[in-house]
N, CA and C atoms as an extended XYZ file, in Angstrom:
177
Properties=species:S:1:pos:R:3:atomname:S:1:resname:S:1:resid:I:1 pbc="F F F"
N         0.844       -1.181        0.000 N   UNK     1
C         0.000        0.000        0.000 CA  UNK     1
C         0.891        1.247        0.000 C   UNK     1
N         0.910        2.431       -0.615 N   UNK     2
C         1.398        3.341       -1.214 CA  UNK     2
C         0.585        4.598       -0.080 C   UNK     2
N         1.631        4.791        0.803 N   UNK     3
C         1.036        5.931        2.055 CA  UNK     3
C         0.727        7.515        1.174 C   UNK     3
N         0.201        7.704        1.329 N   UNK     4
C        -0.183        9.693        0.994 CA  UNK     4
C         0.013       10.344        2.488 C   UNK     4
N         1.407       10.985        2.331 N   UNK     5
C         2.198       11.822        3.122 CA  UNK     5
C         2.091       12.957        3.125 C   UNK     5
N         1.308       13.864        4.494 N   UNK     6
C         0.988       15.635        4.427 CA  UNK     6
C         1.886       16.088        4.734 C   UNK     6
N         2.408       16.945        4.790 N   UNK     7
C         3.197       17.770        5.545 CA  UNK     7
C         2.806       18.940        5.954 C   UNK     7
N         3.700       19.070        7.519 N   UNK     8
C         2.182       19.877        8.388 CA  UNK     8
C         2.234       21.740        7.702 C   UNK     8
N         1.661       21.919        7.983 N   UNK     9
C         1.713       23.219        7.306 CA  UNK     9
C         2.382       24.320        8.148 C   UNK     9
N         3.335       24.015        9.436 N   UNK    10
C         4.077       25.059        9.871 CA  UNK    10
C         5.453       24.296        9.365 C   UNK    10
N         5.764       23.287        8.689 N   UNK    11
C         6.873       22.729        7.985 CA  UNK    11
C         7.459       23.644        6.780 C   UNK    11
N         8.459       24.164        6.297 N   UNK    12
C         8.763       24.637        5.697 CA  UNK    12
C         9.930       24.226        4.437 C   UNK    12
N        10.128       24.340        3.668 N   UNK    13
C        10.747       23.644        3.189 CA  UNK    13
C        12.426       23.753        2.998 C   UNK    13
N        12.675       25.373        3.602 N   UNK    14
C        13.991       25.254        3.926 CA  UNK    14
C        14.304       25.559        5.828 C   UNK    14
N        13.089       24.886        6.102 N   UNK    15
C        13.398       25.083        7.683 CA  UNK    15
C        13.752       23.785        8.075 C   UNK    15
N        14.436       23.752        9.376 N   UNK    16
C        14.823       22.343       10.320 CA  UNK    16
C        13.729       21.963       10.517 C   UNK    16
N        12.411       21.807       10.679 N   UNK    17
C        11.390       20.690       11.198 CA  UNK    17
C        10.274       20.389       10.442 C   UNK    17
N        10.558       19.200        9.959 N   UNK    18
C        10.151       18.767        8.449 CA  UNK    18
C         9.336       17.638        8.811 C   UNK    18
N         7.952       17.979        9.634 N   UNK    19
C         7.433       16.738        9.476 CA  UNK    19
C         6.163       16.583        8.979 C   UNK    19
N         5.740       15.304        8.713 N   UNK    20
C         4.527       14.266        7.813 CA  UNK    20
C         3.801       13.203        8.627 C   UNK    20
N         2.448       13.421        8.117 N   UNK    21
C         2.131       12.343        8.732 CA  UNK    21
C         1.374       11.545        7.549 C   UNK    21
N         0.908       10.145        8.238 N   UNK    22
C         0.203        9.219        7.277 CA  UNK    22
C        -0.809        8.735        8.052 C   UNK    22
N        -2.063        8.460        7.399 N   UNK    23
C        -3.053        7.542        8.076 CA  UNK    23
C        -3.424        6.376        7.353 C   UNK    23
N        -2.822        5.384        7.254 N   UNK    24
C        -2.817        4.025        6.824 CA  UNK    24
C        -4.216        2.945        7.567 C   UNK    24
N        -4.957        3.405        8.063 N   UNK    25
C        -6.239        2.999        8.332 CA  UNK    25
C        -6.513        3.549        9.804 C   UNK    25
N        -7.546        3.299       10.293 N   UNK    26
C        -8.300        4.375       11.103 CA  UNK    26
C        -7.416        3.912       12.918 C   UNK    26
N        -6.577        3.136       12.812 N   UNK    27
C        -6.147        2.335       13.865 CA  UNK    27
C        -4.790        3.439       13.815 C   UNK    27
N        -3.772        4.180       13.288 N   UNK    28
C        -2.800        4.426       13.333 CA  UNK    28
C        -2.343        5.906       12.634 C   UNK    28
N        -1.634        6.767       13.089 N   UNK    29
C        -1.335        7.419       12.575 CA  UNK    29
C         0.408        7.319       12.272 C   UNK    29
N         1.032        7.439       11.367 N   UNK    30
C         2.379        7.342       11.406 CA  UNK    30
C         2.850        8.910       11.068 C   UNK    30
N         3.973        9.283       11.820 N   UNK    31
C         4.674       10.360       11.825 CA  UNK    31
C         5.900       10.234       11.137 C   UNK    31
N         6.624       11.214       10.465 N   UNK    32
C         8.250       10.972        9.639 CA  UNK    32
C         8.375       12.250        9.735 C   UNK    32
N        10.513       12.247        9.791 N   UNK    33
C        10.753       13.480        9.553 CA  UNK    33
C        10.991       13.411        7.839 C   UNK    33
N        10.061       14.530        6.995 N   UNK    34
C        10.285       14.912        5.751 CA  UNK    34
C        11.515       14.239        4.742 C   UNK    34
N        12.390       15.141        5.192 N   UNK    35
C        14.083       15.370        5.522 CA  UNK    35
C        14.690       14.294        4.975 C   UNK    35
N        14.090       12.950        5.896 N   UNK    36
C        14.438       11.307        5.983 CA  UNK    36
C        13.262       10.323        5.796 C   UNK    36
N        12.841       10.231        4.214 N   UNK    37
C        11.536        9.792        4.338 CA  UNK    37
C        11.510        8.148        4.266 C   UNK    37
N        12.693        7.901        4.447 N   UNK    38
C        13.107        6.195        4.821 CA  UNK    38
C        13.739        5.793        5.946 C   UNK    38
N        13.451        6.984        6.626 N   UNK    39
C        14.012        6.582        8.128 CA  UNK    39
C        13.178        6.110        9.014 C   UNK    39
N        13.460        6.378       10.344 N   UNK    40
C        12.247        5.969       11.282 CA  UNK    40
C        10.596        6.457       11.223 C   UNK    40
N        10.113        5.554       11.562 N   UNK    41
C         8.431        6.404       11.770 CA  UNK    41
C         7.964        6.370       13.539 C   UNK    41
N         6.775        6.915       13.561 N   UNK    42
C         6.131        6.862       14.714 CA  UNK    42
C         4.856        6.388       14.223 C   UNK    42
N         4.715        5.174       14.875 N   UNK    43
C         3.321        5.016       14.848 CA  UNK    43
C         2.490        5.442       16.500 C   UNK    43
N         1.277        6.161       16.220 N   UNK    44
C         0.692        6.682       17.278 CA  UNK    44
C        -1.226        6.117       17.209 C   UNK    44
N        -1.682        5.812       17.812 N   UNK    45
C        -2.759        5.619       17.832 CA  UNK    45
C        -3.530        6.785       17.691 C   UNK    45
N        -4.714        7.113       17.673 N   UNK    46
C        -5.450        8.139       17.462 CA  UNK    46
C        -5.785        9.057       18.929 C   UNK    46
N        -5.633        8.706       19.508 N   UNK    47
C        -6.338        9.345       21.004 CA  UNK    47
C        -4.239        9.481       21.669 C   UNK    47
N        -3.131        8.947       21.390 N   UNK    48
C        -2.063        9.082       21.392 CA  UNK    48
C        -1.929       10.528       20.969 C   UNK    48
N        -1.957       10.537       19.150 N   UNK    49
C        -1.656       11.978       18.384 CA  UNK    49
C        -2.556       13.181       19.105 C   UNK    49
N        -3.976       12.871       19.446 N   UNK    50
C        -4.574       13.669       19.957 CA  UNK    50
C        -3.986       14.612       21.040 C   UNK    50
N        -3.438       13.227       22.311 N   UNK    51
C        -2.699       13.793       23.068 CA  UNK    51
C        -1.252       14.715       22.747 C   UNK    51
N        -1.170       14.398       21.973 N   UNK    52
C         0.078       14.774       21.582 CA  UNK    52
C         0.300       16.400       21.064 C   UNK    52
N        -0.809       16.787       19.922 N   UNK    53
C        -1.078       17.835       19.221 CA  UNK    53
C        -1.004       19.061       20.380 C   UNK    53
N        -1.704       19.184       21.320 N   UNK    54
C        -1.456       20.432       22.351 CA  UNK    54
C         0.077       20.557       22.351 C   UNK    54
N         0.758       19.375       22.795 N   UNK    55
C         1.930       19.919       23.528 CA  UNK    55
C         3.103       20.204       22.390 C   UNK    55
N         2.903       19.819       21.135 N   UNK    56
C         3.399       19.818       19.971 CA  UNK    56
C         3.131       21.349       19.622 C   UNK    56
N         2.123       21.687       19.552 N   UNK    57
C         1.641       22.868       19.054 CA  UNK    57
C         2.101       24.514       19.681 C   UNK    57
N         2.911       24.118       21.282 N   UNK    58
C         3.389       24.726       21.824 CA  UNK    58
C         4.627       25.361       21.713 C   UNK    58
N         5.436       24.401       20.962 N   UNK    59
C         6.831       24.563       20.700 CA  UNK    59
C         7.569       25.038       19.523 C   UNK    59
């Protein structure tokens, strides 16, 4: 299966924080840095990313 990768919209394309996410079915969200799009991922559950987005959004 062939992921469709966003990139978040405070990502820039000549800035340091280059990230994407994927939703590969309703169970998972996967995270990548841009940058390294064969490197590591994050997989996060949905109520995980949720948690996550506040404290992300801060920094």
């Amino acid at each position: 299966m062939k992921l469709e990768w966003i990139k978040s919209s405070y990502s820039t394309s000549s800035g340091p924080d280059c990230v994407e996410v994927a939703t590969p079915d309703e169970s998972h969200i996967l995270v990548r840095d841009s940058k390294n799009p064969d490197g590591p991922r994050l997989a996060l559950t949905p109520a995980a990313w949720t948690a996550f987005l506040p404290y992300a959004a801060r920094r």
